[in-house]
VORO-72033 format. One record per residue (C-alpha): z, x, y. Coordinates in steps of 0.1 Angstrom, whole numbers, padded with zeros to 4 digits, always signed. Layout:
! residues N
ZXY
...
END
This chain:
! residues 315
-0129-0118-0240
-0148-0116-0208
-0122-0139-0189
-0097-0110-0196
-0084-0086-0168
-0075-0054-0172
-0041-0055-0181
-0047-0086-0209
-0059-0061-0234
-0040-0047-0263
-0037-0008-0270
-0069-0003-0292
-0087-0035-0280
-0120-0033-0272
-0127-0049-0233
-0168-0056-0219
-0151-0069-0181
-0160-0061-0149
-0140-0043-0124
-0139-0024-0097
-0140+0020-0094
-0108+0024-0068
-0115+0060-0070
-0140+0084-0086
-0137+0125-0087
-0157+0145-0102
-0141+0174-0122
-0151+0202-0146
-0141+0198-0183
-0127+0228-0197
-0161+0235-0214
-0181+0235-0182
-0193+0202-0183
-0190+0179-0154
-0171+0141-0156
-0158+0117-0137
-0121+0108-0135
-0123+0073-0131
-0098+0046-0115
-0105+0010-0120
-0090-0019-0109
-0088-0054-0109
-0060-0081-0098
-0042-0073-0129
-0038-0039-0120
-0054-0004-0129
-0063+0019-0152
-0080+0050-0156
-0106+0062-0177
-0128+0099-0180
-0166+0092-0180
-0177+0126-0195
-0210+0148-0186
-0219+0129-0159
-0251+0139-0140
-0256+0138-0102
-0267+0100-0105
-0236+0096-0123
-0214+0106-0093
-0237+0087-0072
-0237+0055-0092
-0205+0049-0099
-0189+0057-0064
-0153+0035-0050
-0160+0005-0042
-0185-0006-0067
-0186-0033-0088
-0193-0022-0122
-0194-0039-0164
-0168-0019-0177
-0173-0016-0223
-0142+0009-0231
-0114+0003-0253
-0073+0006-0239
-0058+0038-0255
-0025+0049-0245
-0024+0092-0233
+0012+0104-0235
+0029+0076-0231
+0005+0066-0201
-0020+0036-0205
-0056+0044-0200
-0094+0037-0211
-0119+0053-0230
-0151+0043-0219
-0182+0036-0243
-0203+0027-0219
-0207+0016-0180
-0234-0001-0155
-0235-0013-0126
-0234-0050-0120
-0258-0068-0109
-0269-0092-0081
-0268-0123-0102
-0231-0113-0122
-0199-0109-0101
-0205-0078-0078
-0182-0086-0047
-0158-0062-0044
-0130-0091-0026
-0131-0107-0057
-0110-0076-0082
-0091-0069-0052
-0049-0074-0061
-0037-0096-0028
-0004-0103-0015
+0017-0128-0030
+0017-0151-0005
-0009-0165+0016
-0020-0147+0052
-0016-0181+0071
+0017-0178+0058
+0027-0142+0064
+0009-0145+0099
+0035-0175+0108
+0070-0160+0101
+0061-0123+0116
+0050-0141+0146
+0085-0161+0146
+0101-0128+0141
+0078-0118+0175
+0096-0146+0190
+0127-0139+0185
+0122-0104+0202
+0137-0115+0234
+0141-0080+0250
+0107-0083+0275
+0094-0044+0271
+0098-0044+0231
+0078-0082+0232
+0055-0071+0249
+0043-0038+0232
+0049-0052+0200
+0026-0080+0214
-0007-0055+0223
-0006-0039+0195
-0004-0066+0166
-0033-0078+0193
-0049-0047+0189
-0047-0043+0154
-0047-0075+0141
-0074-0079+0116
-0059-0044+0097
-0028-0051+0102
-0028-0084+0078
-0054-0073+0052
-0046-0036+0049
-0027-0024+0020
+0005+0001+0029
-0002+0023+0008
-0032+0044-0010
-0007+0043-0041
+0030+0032-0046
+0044+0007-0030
+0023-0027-0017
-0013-0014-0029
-0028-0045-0026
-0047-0063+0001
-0027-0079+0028
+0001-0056+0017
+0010-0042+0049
+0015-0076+0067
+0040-0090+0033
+0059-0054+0035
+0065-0058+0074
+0080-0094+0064
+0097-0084+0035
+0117-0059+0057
+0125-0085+0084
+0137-0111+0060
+0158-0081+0051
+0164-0072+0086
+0177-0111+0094
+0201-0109+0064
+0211-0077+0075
+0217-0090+0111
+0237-0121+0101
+0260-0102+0079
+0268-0071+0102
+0285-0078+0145
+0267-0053+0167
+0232-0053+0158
+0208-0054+0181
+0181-0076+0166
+0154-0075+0186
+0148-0039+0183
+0156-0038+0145
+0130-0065+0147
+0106-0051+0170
+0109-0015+0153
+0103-0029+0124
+0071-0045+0130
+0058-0013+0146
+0070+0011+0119
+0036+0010+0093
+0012+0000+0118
+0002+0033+0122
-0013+0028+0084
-0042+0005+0102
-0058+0040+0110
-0045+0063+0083
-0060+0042+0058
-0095+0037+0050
-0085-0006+0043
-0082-0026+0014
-0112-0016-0008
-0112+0021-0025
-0083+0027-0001
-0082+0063+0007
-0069+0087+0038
-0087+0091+0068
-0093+0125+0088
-0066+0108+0115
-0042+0101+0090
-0051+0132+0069
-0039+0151+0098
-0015+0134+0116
+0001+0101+0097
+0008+0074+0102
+0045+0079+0118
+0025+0102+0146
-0001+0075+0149
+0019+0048+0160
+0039+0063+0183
+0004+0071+0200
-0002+0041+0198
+0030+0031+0215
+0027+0051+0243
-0009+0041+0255
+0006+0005+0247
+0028+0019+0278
-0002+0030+0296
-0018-0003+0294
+0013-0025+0301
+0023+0002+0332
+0053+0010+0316
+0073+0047+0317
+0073+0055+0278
+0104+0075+0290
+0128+0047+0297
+0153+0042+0273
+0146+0010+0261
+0107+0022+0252
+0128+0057+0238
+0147+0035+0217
+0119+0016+0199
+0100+0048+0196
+0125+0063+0178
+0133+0037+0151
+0093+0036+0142
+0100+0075+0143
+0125+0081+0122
+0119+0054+0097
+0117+0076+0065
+0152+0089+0074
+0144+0124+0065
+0120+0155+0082
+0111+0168+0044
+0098+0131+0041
+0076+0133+0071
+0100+0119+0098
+0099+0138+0133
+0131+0129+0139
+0163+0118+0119
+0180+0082+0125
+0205+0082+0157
+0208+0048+0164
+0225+0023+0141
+0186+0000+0139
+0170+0029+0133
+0193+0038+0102
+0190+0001+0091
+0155-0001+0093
+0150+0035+0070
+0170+0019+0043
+0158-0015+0042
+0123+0007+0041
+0135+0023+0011
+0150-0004-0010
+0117-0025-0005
+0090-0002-0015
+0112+0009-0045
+0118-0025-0058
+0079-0029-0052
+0072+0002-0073
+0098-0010-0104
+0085-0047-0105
+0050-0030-0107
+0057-0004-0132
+0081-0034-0157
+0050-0057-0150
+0031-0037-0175
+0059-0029-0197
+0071-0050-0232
+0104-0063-0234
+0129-0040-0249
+0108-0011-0235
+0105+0016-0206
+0080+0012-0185
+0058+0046-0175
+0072+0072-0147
+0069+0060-0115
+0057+0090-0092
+0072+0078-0064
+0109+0076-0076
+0110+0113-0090
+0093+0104-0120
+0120+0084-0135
+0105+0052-0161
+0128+0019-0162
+0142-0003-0188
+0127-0037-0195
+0158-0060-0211
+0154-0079-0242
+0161-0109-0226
END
């Protein structure tokens, strides 16, 4: 039992594992009583759990990002997996207690991630794009290829960022050898650029959570900050038309303004880049959600596709 993950466990099976507290908030029960809506995690997934009348060590204990020996047994709450916990500790020194070591990762290795997306860099022969795109991967470059790209969703995992950049550009090169008239080094270079900004909205990789920065701004806002002092640095007018271009695909990247977008897509790379965007992190979010779910059955609702659960075949 204690080599199982999370997600190994049968509904009313009792699990003694550890794991690690993605998120804790404390809440008031309905009674008046305090408790802690737990989040825990391992590389199997997640699941949460309600520690109940928890005192102010409680909420200090078991804060994100600690290691703890998880004894609960895996309930299912309106059609939505969960925990109910009999009992929780912190690990200890001489038991697993590294955080690194529950963390989900990308499913390919950051040697090779970090060799294609600089091959993609390569083959972004326009000199102003290269060269932006060049200082800031520089810049951010640590981030960049262990950060998830999202909080939630789509690619929570460590190192997500870097493996959604090169999904999109595997995309992006299928895209540009089926279709005359794209201009591939901006697709590419726009492409790159368009999540980076999620190096400073994000907390990173372990109990990833929002910053004040990207609390108040995002991550769309970020980068094209981030952009123009790239200009500053490189003594380049962030008001020529070819810098204008590649701020506006990174801009306009989640096609509409009601889904944070500045600006809508008015160049064809730009368009391109939005739904290649798209159709990546909602195949990331379905394979998640069917991961978890038995043959023959729907899977939970996936927040971030209006609620809407999917169909696991038979076969």
């Amino acid at each position: 039992m204690a080599n199982k993950k999370l997600f190994e466990f049968d509904v009313d099976e009792v699990m003694d594992i550890f794991v690690l507290i993605k998120s804790a908030d404390a809440r008031l029960a309905k009674n008046g009583k305090r408790f802690l809506s737990i989040t825990f995690e391992d590389d199997s997934g997640e699941l949460a759990g309600m520690y109940w009348d928890a005192k102010d060590e409680d909420v200090a204990l078991f804060a994100p990002g600690k290691v703890v020996k998880l004894n609960a047994k895996r309930e299912n709450y309106q059609g939505k997996p969960q925990v109910r916990i009999i009992g929780l500790r912190l690990a200890k020194e001489t038991e697993p207690h590294d955080p690194s070591y529950f963390l989900p990762h990308a499913p390919e290795k950051r040697t090779e991630i970090e060799e294609q997306i600089d091959q993609f860099i390569f083959e972004i022969t326009e000199p102003t794009w290269n060269r932006i795109v060049r200082n800031l991967m520089q810049k951010h470059h640590e981030a960049f290829f262990t950060f998830p790209a999202a909080k939630t969703n789509h690619h929570a995992f460590a190192g997500g960022l870097s493996f959604h950049t090169l999904s999109i550009l595997r995309l992006a090169k299928s895209v540009v050898e089926q279709y005359e008239g794209i201009n591939a080094p901006l697709l590419y270079a726009g492409t790159i650029l368009h999540d980076l900004g999620k190096t400073e909205e994000l907390s990173g990789p372990v109990s990833t959570s929002y910053t004040v920065a990207g609390n108040l701004i995002g991550h769309i806002s970020l980068v094209d900050g981030e952009i123009v002092a790239a200009c500053q640095t490189l003594k380049l007018d962030s008001e020529q038309e070819d810098v204008l271009l590649l701020r506006h695909v990174v801009l306009a990247h989640h096609g509409m303004l009601e889904y944070g977008s500045p600006v809508t897509p008015h160049v064809l790379e730009a368009e391109i880049l939005h739904r290649l965007d798209e159709m990546d992190a909602s195949i990331m979010m379905i394979q998640g959600a069917l991961a978890h779910t038995k043959p023959g059955e729907f899977s939970e609702k996936v927040f971030g596709l209006d609620k809407r659960n999917f169909y696991k075949s038979a076969e």
